[in-house]
C-alpha positions as a Python dict, from the first residue, in 0.01 Angstrom:
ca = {
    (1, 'X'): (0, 0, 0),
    (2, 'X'): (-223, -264, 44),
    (3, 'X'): (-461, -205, -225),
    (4, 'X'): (-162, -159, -445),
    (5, 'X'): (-36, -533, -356),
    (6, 'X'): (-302, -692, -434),
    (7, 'X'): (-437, -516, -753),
    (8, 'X'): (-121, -628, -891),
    (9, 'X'): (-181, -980, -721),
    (10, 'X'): (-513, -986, -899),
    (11, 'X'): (-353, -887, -1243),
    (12, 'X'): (-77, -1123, -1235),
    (13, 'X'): (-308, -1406, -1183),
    (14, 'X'): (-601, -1317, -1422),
    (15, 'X'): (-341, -1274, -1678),
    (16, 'X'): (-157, -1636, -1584),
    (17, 'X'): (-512, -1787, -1662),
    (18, 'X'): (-576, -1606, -1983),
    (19, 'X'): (-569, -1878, -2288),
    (20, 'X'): (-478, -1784, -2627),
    (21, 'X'): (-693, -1862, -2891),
    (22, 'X'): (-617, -2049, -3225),
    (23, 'X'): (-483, -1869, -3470),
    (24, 'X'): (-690, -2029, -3768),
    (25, 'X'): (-562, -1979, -4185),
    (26, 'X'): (-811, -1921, -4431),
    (27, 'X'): (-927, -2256, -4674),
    (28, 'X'): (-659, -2353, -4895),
    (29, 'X'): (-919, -2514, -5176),
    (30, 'X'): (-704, -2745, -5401),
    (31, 'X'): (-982, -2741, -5635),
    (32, 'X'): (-903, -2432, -5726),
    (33, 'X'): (-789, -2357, -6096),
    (34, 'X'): (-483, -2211, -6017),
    (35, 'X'): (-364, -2464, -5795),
    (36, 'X'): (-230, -2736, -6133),
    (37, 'X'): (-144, -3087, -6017),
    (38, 'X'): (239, -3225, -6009),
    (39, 'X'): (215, -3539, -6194),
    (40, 'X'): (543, -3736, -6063),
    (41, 'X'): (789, -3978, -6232),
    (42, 'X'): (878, -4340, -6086),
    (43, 'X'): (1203, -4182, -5950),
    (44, 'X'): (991, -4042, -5697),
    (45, 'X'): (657, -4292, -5689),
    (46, 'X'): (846, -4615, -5679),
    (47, 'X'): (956, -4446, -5289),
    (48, 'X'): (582, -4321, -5193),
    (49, 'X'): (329, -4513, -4967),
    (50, 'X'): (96, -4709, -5115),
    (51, 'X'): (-283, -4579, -5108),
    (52, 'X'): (-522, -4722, -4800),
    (53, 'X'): (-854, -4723, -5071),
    (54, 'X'): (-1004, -4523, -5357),
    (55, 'X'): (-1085, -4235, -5097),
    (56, 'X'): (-764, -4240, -5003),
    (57, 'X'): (-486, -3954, -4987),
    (58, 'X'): (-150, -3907, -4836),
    (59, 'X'): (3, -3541, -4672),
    (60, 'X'): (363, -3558, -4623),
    (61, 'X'): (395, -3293, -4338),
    (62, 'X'): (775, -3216, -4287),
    (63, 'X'): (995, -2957, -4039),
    (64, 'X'): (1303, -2864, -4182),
    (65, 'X'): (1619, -2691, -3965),
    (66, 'X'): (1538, -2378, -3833),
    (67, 'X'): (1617, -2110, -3505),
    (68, 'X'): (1237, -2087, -3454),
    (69, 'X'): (1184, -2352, -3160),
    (70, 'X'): (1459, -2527, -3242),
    (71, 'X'): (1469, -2757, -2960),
    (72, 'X'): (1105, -2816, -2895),
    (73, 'X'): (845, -3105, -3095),
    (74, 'X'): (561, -2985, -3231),
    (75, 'X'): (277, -3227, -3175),
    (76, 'X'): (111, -3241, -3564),
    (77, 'X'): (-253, -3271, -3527),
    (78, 'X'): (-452, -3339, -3797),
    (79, 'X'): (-820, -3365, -3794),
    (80, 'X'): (-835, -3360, -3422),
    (81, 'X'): (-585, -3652, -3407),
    (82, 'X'): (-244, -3642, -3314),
    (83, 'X'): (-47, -3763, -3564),
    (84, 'X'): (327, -3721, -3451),
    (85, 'X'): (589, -3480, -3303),
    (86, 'X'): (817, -3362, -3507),
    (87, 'X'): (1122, -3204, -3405),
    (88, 'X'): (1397, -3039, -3656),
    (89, 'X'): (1446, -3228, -4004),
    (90, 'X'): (1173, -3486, -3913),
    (91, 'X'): (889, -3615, -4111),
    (92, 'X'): (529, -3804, -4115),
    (93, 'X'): (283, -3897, -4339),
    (94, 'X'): (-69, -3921, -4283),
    (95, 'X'): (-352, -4080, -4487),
    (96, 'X'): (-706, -3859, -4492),
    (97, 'X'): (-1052, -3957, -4641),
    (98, 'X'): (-1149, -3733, -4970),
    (99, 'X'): (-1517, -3763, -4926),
    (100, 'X'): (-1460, -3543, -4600),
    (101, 'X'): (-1439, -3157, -4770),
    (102, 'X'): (-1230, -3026, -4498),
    (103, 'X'): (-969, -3079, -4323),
    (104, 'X'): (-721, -2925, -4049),
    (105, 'X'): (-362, -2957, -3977),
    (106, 'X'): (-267, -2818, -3650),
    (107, 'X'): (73, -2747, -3463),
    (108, 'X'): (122, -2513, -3174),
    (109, 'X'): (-155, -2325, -3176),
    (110, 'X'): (-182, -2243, -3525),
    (111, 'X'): (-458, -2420, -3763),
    (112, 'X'): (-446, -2463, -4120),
    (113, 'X'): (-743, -2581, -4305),
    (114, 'X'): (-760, -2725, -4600),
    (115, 'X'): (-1044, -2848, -4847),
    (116, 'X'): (-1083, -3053, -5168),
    (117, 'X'): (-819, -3295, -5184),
    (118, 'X'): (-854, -3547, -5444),
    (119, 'X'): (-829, -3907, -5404),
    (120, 'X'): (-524, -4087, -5465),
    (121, 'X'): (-317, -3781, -5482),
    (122, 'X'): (10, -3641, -5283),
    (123, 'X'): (52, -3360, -5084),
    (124, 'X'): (326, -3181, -4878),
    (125, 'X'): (293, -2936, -4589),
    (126, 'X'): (688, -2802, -4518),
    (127, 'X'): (719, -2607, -4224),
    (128, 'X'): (1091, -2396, -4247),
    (129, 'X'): (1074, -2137, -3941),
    (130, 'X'): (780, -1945, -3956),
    (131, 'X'): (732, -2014, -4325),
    (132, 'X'): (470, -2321, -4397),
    (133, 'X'): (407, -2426, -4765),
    (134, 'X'): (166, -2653, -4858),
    (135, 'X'): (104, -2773, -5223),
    (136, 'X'): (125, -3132, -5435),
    (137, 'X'): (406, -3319, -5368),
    (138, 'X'): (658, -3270, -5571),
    (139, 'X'): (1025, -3407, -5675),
    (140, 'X'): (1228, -3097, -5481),
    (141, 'X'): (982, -3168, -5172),
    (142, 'X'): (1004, -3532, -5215),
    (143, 'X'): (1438, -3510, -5190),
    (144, 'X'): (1393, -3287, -4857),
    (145, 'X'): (1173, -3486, -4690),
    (146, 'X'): (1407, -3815, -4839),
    (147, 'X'): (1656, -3606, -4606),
    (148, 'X'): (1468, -3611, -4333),
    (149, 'X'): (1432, -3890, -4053),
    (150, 'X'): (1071, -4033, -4034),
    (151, 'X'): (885, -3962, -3692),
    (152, 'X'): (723, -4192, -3507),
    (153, 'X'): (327, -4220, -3586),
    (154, 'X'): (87, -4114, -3285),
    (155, 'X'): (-181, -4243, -3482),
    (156, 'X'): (-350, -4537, -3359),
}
């Protein structure tokens, strides 16, 4: 009976220790062909931040309403920086550097990496419940994120 209580000691705690890995998505390249640029009326770039520099561009990441994790934040990191926690119907915007190749966006433990942004371009990453899109900006993105209440910056 002994033996019994503690193999089952020793496999409860080995398996309270384990660490899941990162789940990492394959390279969305947005130099791709396929992927054609949104160019976007005033309606929508009179509202957008401005640029940093000429190696600049901006992700709008965004969580809209959803039953997955409702009530929790995700932390957003991106490139290894935590940018903000968003909780349901929350938004932030973060500027990256174009002559970097790749880049990484990061919430929970699930990594998306990206490559090839151009400079002085807009991007969106929506996360909706287990579904994450991530594209140019554009005006349908642009009105749900204009729904959404901005989230503090964790960038310093």
């Amino acid at each position: 009976m002994k033996a019994i209580i503690l193999f089952l000691f020793l496999m409860i705690n080995s398996i309270s220790f384990a660490q899941f890995g990162v789940i990492q998505s394959p390279i969305f390249d947005f130099a791709n062909p396929e992927n054609q640029e949104i160019i976007l009326d005033t309606s929508v770039t009179n509202y957008l931040e401005e640029f940093n520099d000429a190696e600049d561009a901006i992700i709008y990441i965004y969580r809209l309403g959803g039953v997955l994790g409702a009530a929790a934040k995700w932390t957003i990191v991106v490139d290894k920086k935590k940018a903000a926690k968003l909780g349901m119907n929350d938004y932030t915007l973060v500027h990256v550097n174009t002559a970097v190749i790749n880049h990484s966006v990061m919430y929970s433990n699930i990594q998306l990496n990206f490559a090839n942004f151009k400079p002085n371009r807009y991007y969106m990453i929506r996360f909706k419940g287990v579904d994450v899109k991530s594209y140019y900006l554009d005006k349908p993105s642009f009105d749900e994120i204009m729904a959404c209440t901005k989230a503090n910056s964790l960038l310093k």
